[in-house]
C-alpha positions in Angstrom: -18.4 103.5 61.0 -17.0 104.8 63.7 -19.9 107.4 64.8 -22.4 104.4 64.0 -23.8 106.6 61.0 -24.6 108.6 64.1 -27.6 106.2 64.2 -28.3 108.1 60.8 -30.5 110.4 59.8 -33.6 108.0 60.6 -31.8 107.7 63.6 -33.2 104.8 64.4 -33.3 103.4 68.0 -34.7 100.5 69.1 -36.1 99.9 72.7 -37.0 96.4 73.2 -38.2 94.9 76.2 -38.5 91.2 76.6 -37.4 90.8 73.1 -34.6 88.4 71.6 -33.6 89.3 68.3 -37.1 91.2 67.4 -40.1 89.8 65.6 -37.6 86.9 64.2 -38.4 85.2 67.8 -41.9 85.1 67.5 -42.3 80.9 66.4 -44.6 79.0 67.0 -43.3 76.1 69.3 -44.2 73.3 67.0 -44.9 69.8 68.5 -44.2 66.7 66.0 -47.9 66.2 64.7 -50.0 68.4 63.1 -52.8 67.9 65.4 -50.9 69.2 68.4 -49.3 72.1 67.1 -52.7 73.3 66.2 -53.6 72.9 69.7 -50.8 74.5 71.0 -51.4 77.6 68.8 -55.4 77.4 69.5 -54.5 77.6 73.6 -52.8 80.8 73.3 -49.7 83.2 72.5 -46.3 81.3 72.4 -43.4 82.6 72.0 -40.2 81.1 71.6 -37.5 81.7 74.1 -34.9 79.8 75.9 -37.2 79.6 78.9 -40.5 80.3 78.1 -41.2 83.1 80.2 -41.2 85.9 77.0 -45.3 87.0 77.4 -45.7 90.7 75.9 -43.1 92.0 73.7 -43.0 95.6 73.2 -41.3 97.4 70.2 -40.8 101.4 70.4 -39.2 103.2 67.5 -38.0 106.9 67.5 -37.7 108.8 64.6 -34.4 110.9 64.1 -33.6 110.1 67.6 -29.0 110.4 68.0 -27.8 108.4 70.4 -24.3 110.2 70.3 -23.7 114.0 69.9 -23.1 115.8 66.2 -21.9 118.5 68.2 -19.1 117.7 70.9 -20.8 120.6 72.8 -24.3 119.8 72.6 -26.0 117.0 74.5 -27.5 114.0 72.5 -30.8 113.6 71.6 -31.3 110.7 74.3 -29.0 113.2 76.8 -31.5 115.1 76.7 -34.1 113.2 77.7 -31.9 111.1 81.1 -35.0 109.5 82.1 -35.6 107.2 78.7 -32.1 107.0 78.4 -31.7 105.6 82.2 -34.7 103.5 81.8 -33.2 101.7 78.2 -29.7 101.4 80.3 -31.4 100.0 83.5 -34.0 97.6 81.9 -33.8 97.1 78.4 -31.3 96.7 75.8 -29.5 99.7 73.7 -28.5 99.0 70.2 -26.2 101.6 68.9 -24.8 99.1 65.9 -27.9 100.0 63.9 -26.9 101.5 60.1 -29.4 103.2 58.3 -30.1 102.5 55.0 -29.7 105.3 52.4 -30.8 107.1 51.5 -32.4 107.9 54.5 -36.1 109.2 55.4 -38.7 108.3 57.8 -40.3 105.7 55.8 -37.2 103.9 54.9 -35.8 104.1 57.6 -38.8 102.6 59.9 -39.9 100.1 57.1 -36.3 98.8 57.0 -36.4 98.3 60.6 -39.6 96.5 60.9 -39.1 93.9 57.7 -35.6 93.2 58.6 -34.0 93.8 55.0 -32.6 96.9 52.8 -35.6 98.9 51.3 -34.6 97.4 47.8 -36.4 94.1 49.2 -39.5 95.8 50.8 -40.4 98.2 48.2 -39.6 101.5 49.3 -36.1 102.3 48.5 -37.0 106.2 48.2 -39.1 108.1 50.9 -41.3 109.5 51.9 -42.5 109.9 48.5 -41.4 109.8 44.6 -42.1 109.7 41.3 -43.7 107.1 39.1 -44.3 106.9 35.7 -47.3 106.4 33.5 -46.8 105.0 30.2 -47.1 108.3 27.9 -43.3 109.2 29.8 -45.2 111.8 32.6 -44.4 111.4 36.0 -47.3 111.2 39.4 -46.3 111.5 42.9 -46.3 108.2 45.1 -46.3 108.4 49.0 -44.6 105.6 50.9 -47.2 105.9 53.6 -49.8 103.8 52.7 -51.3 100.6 54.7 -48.9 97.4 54.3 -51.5 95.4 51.7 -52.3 99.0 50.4 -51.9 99.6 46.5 -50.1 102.7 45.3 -51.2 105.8 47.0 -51.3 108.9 44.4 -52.1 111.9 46.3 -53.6 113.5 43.4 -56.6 111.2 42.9 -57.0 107.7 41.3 -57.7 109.8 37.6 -54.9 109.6 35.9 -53.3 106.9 38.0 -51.7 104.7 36.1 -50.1 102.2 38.5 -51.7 100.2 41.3 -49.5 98.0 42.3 -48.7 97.3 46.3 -46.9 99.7 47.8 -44.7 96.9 49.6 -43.5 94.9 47.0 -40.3 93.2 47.2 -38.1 92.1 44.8 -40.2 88.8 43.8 -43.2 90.6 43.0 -44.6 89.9 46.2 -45.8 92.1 49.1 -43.0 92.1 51.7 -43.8 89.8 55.1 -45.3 91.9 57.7 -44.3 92.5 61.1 -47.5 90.9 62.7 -46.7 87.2 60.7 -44.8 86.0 63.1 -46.5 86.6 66.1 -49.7 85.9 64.8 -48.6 82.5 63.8 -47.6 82.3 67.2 -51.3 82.5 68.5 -50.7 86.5 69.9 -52.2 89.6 69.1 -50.6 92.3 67.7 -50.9 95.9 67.9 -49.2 99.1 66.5 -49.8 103.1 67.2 -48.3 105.5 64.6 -45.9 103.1 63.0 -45.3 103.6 59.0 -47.8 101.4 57.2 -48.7 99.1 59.8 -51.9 101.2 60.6 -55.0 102.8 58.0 -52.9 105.6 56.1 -55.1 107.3 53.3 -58.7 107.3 54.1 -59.4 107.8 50.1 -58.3 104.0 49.7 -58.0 102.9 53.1 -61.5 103.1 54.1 -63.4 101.5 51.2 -61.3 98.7 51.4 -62.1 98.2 55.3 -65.5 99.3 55.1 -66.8 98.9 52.1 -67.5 101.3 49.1 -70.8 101.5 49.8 -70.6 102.3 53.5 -71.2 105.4 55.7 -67.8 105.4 56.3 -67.5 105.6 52.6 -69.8 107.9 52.2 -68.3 110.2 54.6 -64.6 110.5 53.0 -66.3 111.0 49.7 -68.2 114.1 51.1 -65.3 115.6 53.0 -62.1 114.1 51.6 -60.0 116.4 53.5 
């Protein structure tokens, strides 16, 4: 593709600083017994690279972001703004080789970014919502954004929701590997601001779950839901 899909519609670019190949680098650095990989993992954050020295990693994703022009005349997206673009180009690492998946959205395109595989594999093929059906042949409306572990999200209401299955669900049956895995099996914390389904989404489902049905917290979204 010779205009690189013009990053797509998701446009997704990738800052990365101090990374090497993305959340994939994030291993554990494993001695040969049991005993003292557990240590190693107990004494901190570890993460593998070819000299040690990787400490923070820091992943930033912009949404619909071009990295070259759709019009010949009109600056870029990232032309547009010289000082990110100078920064990426003077400290971190530009990847303009990045293909969207289609079809493209927000959700897709961010969830396809963060799990590493086509949206087939992680459960959200179409974004950023769709249709599901119930068994008499009607259809609901889904919303993709919904917390990673996080079971269907009807914005209509859990009556007449007929299907509660994860949102993330790959191909196996199984809720797609998280972006956190890695570096938590590495011993590191992990953090994430305003990144599709890595945070609490809907607080109709979200907030029971975290704080109990019969919590305040509860209590609260049930009195004011909006």
């Amino acid at each position: 593709m010779t205009h690189l899909g013009r990053l797509g519609t998701i446009g997704a670019l990738v800052l990365a600083c101090l990374v090497a190949a993305g959340a994939a680098t994030a291993r554990v650095q494993t001695e040969r017994s049991g005993a003292a990989s557990v240590a190693t993992v107990a004494s901190g954050c570890h993460l593998s690279s070819a000299r040690g020295d990787i400490k923070h990693v820091i992943y930033i994703q912009f949404d619909n972001t071009h990295f070259l022009r759709d019009n010949p005349n009109v600056p870029s997206d990232l032309e547009q703004m010289p000082h990110l673009l100078n920064f990426i180009r003077g400290n971190g690492t530009l990847m303009t080789n990045d293909h969207t998946a289609l079809i493209s959205h927000t959700a897709t395109g961010i969830l396809t970014s963060l799990t590493g595989v086509y949206p087939d594999r992680m459960g959200q093929p179409v974004s950023n919502s769709f249709r599901y059906f119930r068994p008499d042949g009607s259809t609901r409306t889904g919303v993709s954004f919904a917390y990673w572990t996080a079971p269907l999200f009807d914005p209509a209401g859990p009556n007449g929701q007929t299907d509660f299955t994860p949102e993330m669900i790959n191909e196996n049956g199984k809720i797609a590997s998280a972006p956190w895995v890695p570096y938590t099996r590495a011993g590191c914390n992990f953090g994430a601001v305003a990144t599709a389904n890595t945070i609490l989404e809907n607080t109709a489902i979200d907030i029971p779950t975290v704080f109990g049905a019969g919590s305040p917290e509860a209590a609260e979204v049930a009195a004011n839901p909006g």
